[in-house]
N, C-alpha and C positions, 0 to 999 in steps of 0.2 A: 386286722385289729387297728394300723395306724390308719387306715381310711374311715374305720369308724369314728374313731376318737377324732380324726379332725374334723369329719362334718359335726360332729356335738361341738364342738371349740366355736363353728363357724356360724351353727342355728345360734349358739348360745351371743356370740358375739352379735351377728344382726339382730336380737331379740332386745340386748341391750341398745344401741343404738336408734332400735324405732322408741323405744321407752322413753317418755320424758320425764322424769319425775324430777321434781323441786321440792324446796323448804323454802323459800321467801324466793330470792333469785338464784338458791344456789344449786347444782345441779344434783342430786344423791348419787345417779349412777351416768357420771360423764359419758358418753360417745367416745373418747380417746381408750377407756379401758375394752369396750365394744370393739374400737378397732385393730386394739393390738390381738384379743382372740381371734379376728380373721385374720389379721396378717398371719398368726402362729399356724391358724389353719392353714392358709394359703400357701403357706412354705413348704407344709407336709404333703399336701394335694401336688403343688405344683411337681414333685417324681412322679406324677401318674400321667398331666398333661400341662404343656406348655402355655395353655389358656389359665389355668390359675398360676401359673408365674406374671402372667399379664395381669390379673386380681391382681393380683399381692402387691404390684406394681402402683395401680390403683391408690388400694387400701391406705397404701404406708402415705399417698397425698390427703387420702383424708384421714388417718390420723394426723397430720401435720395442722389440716383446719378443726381438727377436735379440740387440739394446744390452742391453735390463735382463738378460737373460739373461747374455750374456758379463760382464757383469759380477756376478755373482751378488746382486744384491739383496736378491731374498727367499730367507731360509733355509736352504727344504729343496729337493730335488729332488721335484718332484712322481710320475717316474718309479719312483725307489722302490719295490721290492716291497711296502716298510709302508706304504703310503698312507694309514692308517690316523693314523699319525703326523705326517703333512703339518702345516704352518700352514695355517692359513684365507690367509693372505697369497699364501702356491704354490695355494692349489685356486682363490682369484678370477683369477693369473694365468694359471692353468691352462684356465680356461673361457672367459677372452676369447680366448687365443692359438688355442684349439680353434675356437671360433666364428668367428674371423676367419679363417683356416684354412678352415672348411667355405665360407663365404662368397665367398673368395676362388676356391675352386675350381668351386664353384657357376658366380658369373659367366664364367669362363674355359671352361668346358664351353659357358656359354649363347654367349658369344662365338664360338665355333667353329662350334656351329652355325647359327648366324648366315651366318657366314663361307663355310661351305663345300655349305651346300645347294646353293645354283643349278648349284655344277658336279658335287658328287659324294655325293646323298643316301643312298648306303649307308654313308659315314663320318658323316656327319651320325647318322644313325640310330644307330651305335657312341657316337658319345657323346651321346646320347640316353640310350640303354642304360646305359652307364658314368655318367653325371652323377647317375642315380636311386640304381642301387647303393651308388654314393659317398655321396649325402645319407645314403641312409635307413640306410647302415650309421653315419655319424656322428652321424644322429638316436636311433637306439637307442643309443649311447655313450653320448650326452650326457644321455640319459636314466636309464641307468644307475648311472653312474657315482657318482649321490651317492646313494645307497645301499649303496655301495663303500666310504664311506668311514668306514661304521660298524662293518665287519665287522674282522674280524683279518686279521694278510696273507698268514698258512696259509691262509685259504680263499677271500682274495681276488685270490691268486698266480695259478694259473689262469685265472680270466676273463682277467685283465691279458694273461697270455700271448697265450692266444685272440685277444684284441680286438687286442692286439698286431701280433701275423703276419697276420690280417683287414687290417690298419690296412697295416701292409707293401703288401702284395699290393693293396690299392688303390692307392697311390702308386705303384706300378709300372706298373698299367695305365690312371692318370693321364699319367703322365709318358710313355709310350709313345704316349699319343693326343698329346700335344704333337708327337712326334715323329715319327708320322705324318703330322699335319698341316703341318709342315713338309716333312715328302716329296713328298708333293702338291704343294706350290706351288715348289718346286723343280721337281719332273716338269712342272708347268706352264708355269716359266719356260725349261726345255730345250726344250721343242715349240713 
């Protein structure tokens, strides 16, 4: 039961954080409340395996940049089509939140599969599949990226987009393994 309820904490938290919703500039459902429901999840997972204590780990940095963030700190948005015009202040922000970010999903993948081998290795093996995609599409980003921020944002508009909807369509099929795996152990605790 406490493994069920924390992957619903954890879908429902990453659901909220991919959400952007606004009212002029202000945010309806901040990313910090996003991320205290995974840290809560994270906390309960992490008795199962020590990869989500590594989340959690994560998590608890990016809630810290959901605070500096809601509160606008640093200057610019680093989303911006001019990235070019960023401050160095948004692009160091920008690479920790990204990195903690890949890390945090990282362990969370490792954690699953961890978790759900011994009864159902063909989800194990999906996120298997999905935890590499995910790296190695955030490792060619991260690689990227600072040499993005040389270019002008006529011609750096595109990538963005690209890496953008890439970036989407990962969190989608993150967040759907989350919620899989909460299927599973539901289907588990009915039988």
């Amino acid at each position: 039961m406490e493994i069920l309820t924390a992957f619903r904490r954890l879908f429902a938290g990453l659901v909220i954080v991919l959400l952007d919703i606004r009212m002029n500039t202000f945010d309806i459902l901040p990313d910090a409340i996003g991320f205290l429901l995974v840290v809560w999840a994270l906390d309960k997972l992490a008795q199962h395996s020590g990869h989500f204590r590594k989340a959690k780990g994560m998590a608890l940095v990016l809630f810290a940049c959901a605070i500096i963030s809601l509160f606008q700190i640093f200057g610019s948005e680093i989303t911006d089509i001019t990235i070019s015009q960023a401050d160095m202040g948004s692009v160091i922000f920008f690479f920790v939140n990204s990195i903690a970010h890949l890390l945090m999903a990282y362990f969370i993948f490792e954690g699953i599969q961890e978790l759900v081998v011994p009864f159902n290795p063909a989800l194990a093996s999906a996120a298997e599949n999905r935890k590499w995609f995910y790296v190695g599409f955030y490792y060619l980003f991260l690689l990227i990226f600072p040499w993005g921020l040389n270019l002008e944002g006529h011609i750096i508009a595109p990538f963005i987009l690209f890496f953008g909807f890439i970036a989407f369509v990962m969190e989608i099929l993150f967040i759907t393994l989350v919620h899989r795996v909460g299927k599973e152990f539901y289907l588990r605790q009915e039988s």
